[in-house]
C-alpha positions in Angstrom: 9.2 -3.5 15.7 9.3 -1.6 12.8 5.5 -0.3 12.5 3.9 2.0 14.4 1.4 -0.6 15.8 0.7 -4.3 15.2 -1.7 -4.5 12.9 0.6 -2.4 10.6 2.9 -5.4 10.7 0.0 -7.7 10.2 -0.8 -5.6 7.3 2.4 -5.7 5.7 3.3 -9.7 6.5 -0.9 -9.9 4.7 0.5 -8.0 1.5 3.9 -9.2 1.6 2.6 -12.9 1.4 0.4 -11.8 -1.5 2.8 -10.9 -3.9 4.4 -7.5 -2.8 7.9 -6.9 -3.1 8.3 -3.9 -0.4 5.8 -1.7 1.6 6.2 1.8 2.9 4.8 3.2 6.0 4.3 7.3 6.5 6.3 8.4 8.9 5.0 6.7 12.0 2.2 5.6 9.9 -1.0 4.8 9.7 -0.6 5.1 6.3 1.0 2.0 4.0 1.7 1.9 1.0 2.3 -1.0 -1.5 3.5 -1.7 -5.5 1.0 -4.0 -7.4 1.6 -5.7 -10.4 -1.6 -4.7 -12.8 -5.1 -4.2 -11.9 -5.8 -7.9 -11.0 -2.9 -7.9 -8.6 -4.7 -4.6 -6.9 -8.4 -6.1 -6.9 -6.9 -9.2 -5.2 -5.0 -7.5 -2.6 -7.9 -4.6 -1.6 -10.4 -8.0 -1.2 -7.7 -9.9 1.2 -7.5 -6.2 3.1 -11.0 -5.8 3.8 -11.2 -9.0 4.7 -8.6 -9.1 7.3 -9.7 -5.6 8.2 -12.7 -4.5 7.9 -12.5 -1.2 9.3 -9.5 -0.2 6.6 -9.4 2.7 4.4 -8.3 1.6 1.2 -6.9 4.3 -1.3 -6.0 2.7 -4.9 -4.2 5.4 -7.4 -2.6 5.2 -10.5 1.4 5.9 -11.5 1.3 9.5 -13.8 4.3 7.8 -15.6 5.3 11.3 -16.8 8.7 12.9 -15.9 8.7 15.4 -13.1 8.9 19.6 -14.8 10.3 22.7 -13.4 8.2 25.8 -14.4 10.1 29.1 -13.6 8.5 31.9 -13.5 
């Protein structure tokens, strides 16, 4: 498949089926990485992960939503 292992696949078809559009997978992984709507979305999707695997790390982050800046020296 596409993932590394498979419960990255599990993982994905999990988060696809709740809502996500697209997931990303580091390299060869284990890191994915999902889009989610607002907060609720997020809450609702980390509960359904630790449910389904317990042993997960879970990382949630923000968007900076400012534009990228070049400082020349």
């Amino acid at each position: 498949g596409i993932y590394r292992t498979p419960e990255i696949s599990r993982l994905v078809d999990l988060l696809m089926h709740r809502g996500c559009s697209g997931a990303a997978q580091s390299s060869w992984g284990p890191t994915v990485l999902v889009v989610a709507k607002d907060d609720d979305h997020s809450t609702w999707l980390i509960n359904a992960i630790k449910e389904e695997f317990p042993d997960a790390t879970i990382e949630c982050t923000v968007p900076q939503n400012n534009p990228a800046s070049v400082l020349l020296k």
